[in-house]
C-alpha positions in Angstrom: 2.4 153.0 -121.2 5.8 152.0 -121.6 7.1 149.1 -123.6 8.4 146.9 -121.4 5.1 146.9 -119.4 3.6 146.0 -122.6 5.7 143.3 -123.3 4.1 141.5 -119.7 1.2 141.2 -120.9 2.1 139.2 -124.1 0.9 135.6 -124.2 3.6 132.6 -125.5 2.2 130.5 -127.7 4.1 126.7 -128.2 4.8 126.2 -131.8 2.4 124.1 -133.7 3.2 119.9 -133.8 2.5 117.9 -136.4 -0.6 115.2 -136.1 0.2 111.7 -134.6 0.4 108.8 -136.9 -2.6 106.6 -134.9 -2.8 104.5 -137.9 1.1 102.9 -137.8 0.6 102.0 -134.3 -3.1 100.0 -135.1 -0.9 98.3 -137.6 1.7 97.2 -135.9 -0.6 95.6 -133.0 -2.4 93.4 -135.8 0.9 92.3 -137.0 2.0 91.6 -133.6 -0.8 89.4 -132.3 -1.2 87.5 -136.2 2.2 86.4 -135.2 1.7 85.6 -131.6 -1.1 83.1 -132.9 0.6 81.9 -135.7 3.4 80.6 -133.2 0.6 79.5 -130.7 -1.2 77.6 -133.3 2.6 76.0 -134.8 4.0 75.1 -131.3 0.8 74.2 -129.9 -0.1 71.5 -132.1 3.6 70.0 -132.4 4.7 70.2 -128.6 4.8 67.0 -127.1 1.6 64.8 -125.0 2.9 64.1 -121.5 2.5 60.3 -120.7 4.0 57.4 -118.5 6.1 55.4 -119.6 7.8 51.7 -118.5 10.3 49.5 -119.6 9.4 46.1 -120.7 11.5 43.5 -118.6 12.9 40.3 -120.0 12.4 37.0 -118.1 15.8 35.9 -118.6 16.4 37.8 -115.5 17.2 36.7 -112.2 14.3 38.7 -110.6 11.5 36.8 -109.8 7.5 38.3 -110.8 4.6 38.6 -108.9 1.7 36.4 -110.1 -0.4 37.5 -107.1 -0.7 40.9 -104.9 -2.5 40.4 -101.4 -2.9 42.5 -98.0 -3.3 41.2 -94.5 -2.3 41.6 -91.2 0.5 40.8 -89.1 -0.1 38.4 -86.5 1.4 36.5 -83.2 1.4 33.1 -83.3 2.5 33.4 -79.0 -0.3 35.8 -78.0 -2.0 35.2 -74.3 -4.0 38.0 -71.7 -2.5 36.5 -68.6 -5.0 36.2 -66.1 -5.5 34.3 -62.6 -7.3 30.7 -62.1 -9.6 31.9 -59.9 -11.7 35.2 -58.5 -9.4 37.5 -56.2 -8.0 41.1 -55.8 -5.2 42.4 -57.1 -2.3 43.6 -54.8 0.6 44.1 -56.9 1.4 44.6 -60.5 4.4 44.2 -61.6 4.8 45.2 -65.5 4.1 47.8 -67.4 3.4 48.1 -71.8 6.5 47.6 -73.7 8.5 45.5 -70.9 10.5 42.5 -71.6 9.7 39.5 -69.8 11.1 35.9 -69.4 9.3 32.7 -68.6 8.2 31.9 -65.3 8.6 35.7 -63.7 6.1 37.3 -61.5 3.9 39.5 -62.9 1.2 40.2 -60.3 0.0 39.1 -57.1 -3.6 38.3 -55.4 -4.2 38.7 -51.8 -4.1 35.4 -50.2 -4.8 35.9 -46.7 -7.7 33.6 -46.8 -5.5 31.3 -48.3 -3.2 31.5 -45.7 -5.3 31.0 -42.8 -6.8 27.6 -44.4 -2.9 26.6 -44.8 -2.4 27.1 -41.4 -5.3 25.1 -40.4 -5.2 22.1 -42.7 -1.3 22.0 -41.6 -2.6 21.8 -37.6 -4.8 19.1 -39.0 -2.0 17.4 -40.2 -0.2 17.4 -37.0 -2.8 16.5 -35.1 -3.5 13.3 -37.2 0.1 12.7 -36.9 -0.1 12.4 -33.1 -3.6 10.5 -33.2 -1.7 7.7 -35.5 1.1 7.5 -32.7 -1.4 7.2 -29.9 -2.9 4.3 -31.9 0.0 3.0 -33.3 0.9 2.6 -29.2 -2.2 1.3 -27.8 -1.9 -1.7 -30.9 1.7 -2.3 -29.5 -0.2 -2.7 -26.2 -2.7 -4.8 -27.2 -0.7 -7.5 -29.3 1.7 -8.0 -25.9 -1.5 -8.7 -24.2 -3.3 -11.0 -27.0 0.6 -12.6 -26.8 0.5 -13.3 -22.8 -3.3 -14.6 -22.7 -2.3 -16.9 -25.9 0.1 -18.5 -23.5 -2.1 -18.7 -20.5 -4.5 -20.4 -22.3 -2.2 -23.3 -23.6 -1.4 -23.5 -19.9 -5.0 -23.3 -18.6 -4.6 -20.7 -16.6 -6.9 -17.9 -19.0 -10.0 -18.5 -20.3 -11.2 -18.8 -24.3 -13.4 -15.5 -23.6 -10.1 -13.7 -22.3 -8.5 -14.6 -25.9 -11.0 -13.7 -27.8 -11.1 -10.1 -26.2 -7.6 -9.6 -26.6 -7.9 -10.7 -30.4 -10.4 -8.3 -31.0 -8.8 -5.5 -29.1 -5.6 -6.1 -31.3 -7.1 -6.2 -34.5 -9.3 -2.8 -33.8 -6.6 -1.1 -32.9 -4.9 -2.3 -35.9 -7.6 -1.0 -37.9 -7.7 2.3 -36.4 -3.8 2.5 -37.1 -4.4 2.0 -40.6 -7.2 5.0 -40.4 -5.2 7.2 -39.2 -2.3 6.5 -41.3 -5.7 8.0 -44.0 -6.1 10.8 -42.1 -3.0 11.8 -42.0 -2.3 11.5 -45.9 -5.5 13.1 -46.2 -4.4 16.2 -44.6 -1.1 16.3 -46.4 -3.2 16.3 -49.6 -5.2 19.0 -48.3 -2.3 21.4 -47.0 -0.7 20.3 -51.0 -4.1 21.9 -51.7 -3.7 25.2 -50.0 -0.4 25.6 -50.8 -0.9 24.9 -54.5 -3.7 27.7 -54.0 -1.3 29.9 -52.2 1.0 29.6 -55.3 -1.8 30.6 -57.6 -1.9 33.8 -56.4 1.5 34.7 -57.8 0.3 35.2 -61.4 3.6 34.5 -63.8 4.7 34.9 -67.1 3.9 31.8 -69.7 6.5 32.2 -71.9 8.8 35.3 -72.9 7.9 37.9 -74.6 7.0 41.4 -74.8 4.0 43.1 -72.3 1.5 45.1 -75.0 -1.2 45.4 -72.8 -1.6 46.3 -68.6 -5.5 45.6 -67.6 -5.3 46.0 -64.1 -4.4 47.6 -60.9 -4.2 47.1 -57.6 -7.4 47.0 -55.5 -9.0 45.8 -58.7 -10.7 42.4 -59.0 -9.5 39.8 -61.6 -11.7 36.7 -62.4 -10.9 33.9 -65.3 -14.4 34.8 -66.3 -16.9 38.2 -67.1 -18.5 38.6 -63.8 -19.5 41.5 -61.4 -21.3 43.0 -64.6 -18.4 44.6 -66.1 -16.6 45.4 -62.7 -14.5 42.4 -62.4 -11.2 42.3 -65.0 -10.6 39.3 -66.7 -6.6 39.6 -67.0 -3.6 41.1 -65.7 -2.1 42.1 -69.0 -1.3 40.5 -72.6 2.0 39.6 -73.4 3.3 38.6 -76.9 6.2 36.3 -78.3 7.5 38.6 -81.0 9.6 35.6 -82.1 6.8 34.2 -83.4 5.1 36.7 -86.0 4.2 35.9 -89.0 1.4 37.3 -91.6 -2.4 36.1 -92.1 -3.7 36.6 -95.8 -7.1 35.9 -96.9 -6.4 34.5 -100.4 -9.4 34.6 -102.9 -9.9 31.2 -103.3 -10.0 32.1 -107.1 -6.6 32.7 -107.1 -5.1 30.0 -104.5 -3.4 27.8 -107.3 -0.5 30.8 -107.8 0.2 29.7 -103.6 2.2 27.1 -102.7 3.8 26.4 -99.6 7.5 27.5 -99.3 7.0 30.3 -101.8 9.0 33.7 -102.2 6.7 36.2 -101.0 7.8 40.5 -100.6 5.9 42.3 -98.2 5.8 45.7 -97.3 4.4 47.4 -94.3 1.8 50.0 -94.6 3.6 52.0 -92.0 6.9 51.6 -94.2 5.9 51.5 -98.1 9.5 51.3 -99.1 11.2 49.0 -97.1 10.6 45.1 -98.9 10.2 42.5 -96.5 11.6 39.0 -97.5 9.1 36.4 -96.8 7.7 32.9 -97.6 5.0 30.8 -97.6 4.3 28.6 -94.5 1.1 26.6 -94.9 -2.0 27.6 -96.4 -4.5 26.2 -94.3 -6.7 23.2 -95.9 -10.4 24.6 -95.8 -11.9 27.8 -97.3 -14.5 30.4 -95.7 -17.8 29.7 -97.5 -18.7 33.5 -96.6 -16.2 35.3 -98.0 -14.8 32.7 -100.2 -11.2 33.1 -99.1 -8.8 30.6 -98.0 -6.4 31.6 -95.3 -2.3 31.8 -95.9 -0.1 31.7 -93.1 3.0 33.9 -94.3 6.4 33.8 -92.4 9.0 36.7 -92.3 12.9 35.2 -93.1 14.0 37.7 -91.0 12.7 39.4 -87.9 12.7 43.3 -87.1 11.9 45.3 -84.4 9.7 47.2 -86.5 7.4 44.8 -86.9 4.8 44.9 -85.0 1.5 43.3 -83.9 -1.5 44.1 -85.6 0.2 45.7 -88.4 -1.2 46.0 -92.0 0.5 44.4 -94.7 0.5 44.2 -98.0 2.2 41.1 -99.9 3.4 40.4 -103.6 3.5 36.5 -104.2 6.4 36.1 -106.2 7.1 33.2 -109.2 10.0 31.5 -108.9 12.9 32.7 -111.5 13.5 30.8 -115.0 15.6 28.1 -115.1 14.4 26.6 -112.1 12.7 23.4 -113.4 9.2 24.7 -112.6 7.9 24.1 -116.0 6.9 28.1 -116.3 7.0 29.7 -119.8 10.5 31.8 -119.7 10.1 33.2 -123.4 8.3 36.8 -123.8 8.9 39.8 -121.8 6.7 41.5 -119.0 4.9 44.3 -119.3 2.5 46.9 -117.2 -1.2 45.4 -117.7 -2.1 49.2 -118.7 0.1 49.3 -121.3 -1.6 46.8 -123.6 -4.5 48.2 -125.3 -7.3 46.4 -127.3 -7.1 46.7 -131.0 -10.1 44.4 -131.7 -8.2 41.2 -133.5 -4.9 41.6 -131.6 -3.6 43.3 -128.8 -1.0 46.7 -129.3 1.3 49.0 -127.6 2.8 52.4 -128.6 6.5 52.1 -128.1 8.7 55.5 -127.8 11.7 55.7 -130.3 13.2 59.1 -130.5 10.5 60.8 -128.6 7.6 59.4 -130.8 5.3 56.6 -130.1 5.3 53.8 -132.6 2.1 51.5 -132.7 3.5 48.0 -132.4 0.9 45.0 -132.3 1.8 42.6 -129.8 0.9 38.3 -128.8 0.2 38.4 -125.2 0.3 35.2 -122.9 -1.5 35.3 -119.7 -1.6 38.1 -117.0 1.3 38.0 -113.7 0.6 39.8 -110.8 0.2 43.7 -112.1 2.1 42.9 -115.6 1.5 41.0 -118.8 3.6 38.7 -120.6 4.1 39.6 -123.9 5.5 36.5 -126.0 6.0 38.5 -129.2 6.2 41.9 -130.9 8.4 43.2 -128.1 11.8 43.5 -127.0 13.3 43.3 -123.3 14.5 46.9 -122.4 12.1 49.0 -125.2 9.9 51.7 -123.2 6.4 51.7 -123.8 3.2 54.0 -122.6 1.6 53.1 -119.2 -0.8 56.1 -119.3 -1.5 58.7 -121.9 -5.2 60.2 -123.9 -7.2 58.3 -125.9 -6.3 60.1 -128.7 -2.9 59.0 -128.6 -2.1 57.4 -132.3 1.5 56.4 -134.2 3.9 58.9 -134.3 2.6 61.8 -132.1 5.6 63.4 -129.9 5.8 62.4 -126.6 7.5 62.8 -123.2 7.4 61.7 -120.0 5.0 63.0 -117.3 6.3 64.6 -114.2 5.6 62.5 -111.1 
């Protein structure tokens, strides 16, 4: 065979490598993760505990404090479900929810036909009691010209005593019946007043002006002053509301009445608008308590009205203490401070206060609780920060910062 076929056949072989070096890399992995939890353990235990934080507020502020937090519900002291004075069926409605309306318009109608008709006949009475008074009112004329002539006859002898006395008697009947039906007649005037008065009633108007929140009825429909008809008969056209005359009703634990006075500063704020504050003050609180419940019931009146106030709203209301310096004998030394951030220490009361991103336990003299804060009297300073919330294990001089909301 030739040499070159030879040569096909030959297998290459790949020159020989030297071994790996397993070892170096099994090294380097322990060094790697010694020092991934050596820098776990280090920053671990010095990063900074997340808490909450507030800033203690002097009293020699302008702002007044709450001493007492309350909900409720806002109310219409001008609230009335319009209805009619007596059983009929409703023809016409004239309103519908969310209309304006002024005093004295016509909101719906009753069908008076029946009405009507009896109008029309106690007004015939009247007319015919009219002409029976001047039919009388004649025949007395009559008769006194009659009593006069026989008066004279007599004097003259030419009539009879009997004659007289018939002619006296005639007169004074017919006087008698005058006078009756002068009666009659002012008794069917009274009655057509009557009808007409009833007429009236069936044009059902507004009592005062205000705002329609409520349409109970249609046409067709019967309307009574009273449940009756087992359900079938309404019992008002529609409720209407003075919106001028809102105000808020708070049930006051009767615990914490003596932080209410009338004419007070009050804030509320609407459930459906949590951060819009609402001016308010104290109107009366009324002078007897619920043995039940044992509340006492504040009437609350807004300084300013708004549109979006409604009805039927709920409320919630933060009964404010009037500002130092007013001559209200309140203690104006100290500083105020969440209730959460004072913590029991057995003999006296402490807070951790952050300086330089470190709490500092600080013991404090407290007063007496206002509202949601405390006042602190001593130990603290207006403006220094202090923890709200944070663990139990919190102690003096741990690093701290402040919790994302």
């Amino acid at each position: 065979m030739e040499k070159s076929t030879l040569d096909q056949l030959r297998i290459e072989r790949a020159p020989d490598r030297p071994p790996r070096s397993w070892g170096k890399f099994v090294i380097a992995a322990v060094i790697i993760a010694a020092l991934v939890t050596a820098a776990w353990f280090w920053f671990g235990k010095t990063s900074a505990i997340e808490v909450r934080t507030a800033v203690a507020r002097g009293l020699n502020s302008d702002a007044a404090s709450t001493v007492l937090n309350a909900s409720g519900y806002v109310t219409a002291r001008r609230q009335a479900t319009v209805s009619s004075k007596f059983t009929g069926k409703v023809t016409e409605v004239l309103i519908e929810e969310g209309m304006l309306v002024d005093e004295g318009q016509v909101l719906a109608r009753l069908d008076d036909s029946n009405i009507q008709a009896s109008l029309r006949l106690a007004e015939a009475q009247v007319v015919s009691s009219q002409r029976g008074l001047t039919e009388t009112s004649t025949l007395l004329t009559e008769a006194q010209l009659n009593f006069d002539r026989t008066l004279k006859l007599v004097d003259k002898g030419l009539a009879s005593q009997s004659e007289l006395d018939r002619s006296r008697a005639l007169a004074q009947s017919l006087s008698a019946q005058l006078e009756r039906k002068r009666a009659d007649v002012e008794v069917s005037s009274r009655q057509v007043d009557i009808y007409r008065q009833q007429v009236e009633d069936t044009v059902i108007r507004a009592p005062f002006a205000g705002v329609i929140v409520a349409k109970n009825a249609q046409p067709g429909e019967m309307i009574s002053p009273i449940s009756a008809g087992g359900g079938f008969t309404r019992t008002g056209i529609g409720t209407i509301v003075d919106m001028s005359s809102l105000e808020i009703e708070i049930d006051v634990n009767e615990a914490y009445i003596n932080r209410v006075a009338p004419g007070q500063e009050v804030e509320a704020t609407l459930d459906a608008y949590p951060d819009w504050k609402i001016p308010c003050h104290v109107i009366a609180i009324i002078p007897t308590a619920d043995r039940q419940r044992a509340t006492v019931e504040v009437r609350v009146g807004f300084d300013r009205l708004d549109p979006r106030i409604l009805p039927d709203m709920g409320v919630k209301v933060a009964f404010q203490e009037a500002a130092p310096g007013t001559g209200d004998g309140v203690n104006s030394t100290g500083v105020l401070v969440p209730l959460k951030a004072i913590r029991d220490g057995g003999e006296r009361d402490y807070v951790f206060v952050v300086v330089e991103g470190r709490v500092e336990r600080r013991a404090v003299a407290t007063a007496e609780p206002r509202g949601s804060d405390m006042l602190v009297v001593s130990g603290l300073s207006s403006g220094e920060v202090v923890v709200v919330e944070g663990p139990p294990e919190l102690v003096d001089g741990d690093a701290v910062q402040e919790k994302s909301r």
